[in-house]
C-alpha positions as CSV (number, residue, x, y, z in Angstrom):
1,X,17.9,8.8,13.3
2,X,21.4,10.6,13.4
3,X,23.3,9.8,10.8
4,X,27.5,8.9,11.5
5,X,30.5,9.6,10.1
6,X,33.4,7.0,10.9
7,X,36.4,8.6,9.8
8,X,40.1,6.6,9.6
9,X,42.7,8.7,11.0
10,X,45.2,9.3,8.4
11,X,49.1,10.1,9.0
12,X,49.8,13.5,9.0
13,X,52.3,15.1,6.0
14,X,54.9,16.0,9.1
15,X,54.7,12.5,10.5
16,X,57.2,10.2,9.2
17,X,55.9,7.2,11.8
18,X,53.4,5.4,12.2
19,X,52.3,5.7,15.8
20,X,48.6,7.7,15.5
21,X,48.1,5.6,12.3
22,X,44.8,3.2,11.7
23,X,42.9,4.5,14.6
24,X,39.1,5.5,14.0
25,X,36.7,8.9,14.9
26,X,33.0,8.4,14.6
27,X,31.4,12.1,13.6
28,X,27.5,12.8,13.7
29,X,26.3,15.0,10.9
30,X,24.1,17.9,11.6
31,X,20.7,17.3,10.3
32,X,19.5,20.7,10.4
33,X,20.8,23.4,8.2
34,X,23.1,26.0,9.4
35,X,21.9,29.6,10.2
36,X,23.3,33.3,10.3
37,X,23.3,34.6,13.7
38,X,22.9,38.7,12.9
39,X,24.5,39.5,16.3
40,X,27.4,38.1,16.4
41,X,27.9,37.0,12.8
42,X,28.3,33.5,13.5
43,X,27.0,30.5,11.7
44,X,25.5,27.2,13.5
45,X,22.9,25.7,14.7
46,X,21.5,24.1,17.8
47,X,22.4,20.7,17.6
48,X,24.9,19.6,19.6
49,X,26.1,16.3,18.1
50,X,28.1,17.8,15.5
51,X,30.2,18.1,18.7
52,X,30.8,15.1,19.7
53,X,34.0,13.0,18.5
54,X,34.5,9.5,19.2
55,X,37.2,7.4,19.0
56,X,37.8,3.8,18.4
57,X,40.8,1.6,17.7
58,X,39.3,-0.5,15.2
59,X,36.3,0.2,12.3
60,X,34.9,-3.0,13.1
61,X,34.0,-1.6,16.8
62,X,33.1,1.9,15.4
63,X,30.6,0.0,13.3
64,X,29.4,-2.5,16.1
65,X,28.7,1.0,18.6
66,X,26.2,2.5,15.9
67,X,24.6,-0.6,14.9
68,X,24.2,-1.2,18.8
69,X,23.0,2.1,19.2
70,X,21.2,2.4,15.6
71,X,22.4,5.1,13.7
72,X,23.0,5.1,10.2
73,X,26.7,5.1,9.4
74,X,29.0,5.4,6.5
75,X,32.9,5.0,6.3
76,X,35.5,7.1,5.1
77,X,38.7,5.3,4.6
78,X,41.8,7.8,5.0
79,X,43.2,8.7,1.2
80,X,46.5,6.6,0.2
81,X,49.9,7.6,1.4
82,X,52.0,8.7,-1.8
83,X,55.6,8.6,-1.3
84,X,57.9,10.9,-2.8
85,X,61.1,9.4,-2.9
86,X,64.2,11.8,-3.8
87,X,67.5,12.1,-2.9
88,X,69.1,15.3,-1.9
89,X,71.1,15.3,-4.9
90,X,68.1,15.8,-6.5
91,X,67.6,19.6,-6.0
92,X,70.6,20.5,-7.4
93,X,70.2,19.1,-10.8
């Protein structure tokens, strides 16, 4: 069984909204390991569902679409937001 990734969306450092925020990507992880192709120098594989992104407005429904569909699953919640208050005056002292 392919195993799943749900991912939270986190706000990106040149974002100062919220608009993209909160919103969820379901991953697959590749089950196979990675090979050197000696042609070309690439690395990969053949599985193709390390390809595939997903996304879903809410974790609950991420969850409910790979219990439905039986995959394993784990969630990664997006790291804190840390703000860094300071005032322009700041840089000058």
């Amino acid at each position: 069984m392919p195993t799943a990734r749900i991912i939270e969306t986190d706000r990106k450092t040149t974002q100062s909204g919220r608009a993209k925020a909160g919103k969820w990507t379901l991953e697959f992880e590749s089950g196979r390991a990675q090979a050197h192709d000696p042609l070309t120098g690439w690395v990969g594989n053949a599985d193709t569902r390390t390809q595939v992104r997903l996304a879903f407005e809410s974790k609950d429904a991420a969850i409910a679409y790979c219990q439905q569909h039986g995959f394993d699953y784990h969630v990664v919640p997006a790291p804190p937001v840390k703000l860094k208050l300071q005032a322009y005056a700041d840089n000058f002292r």
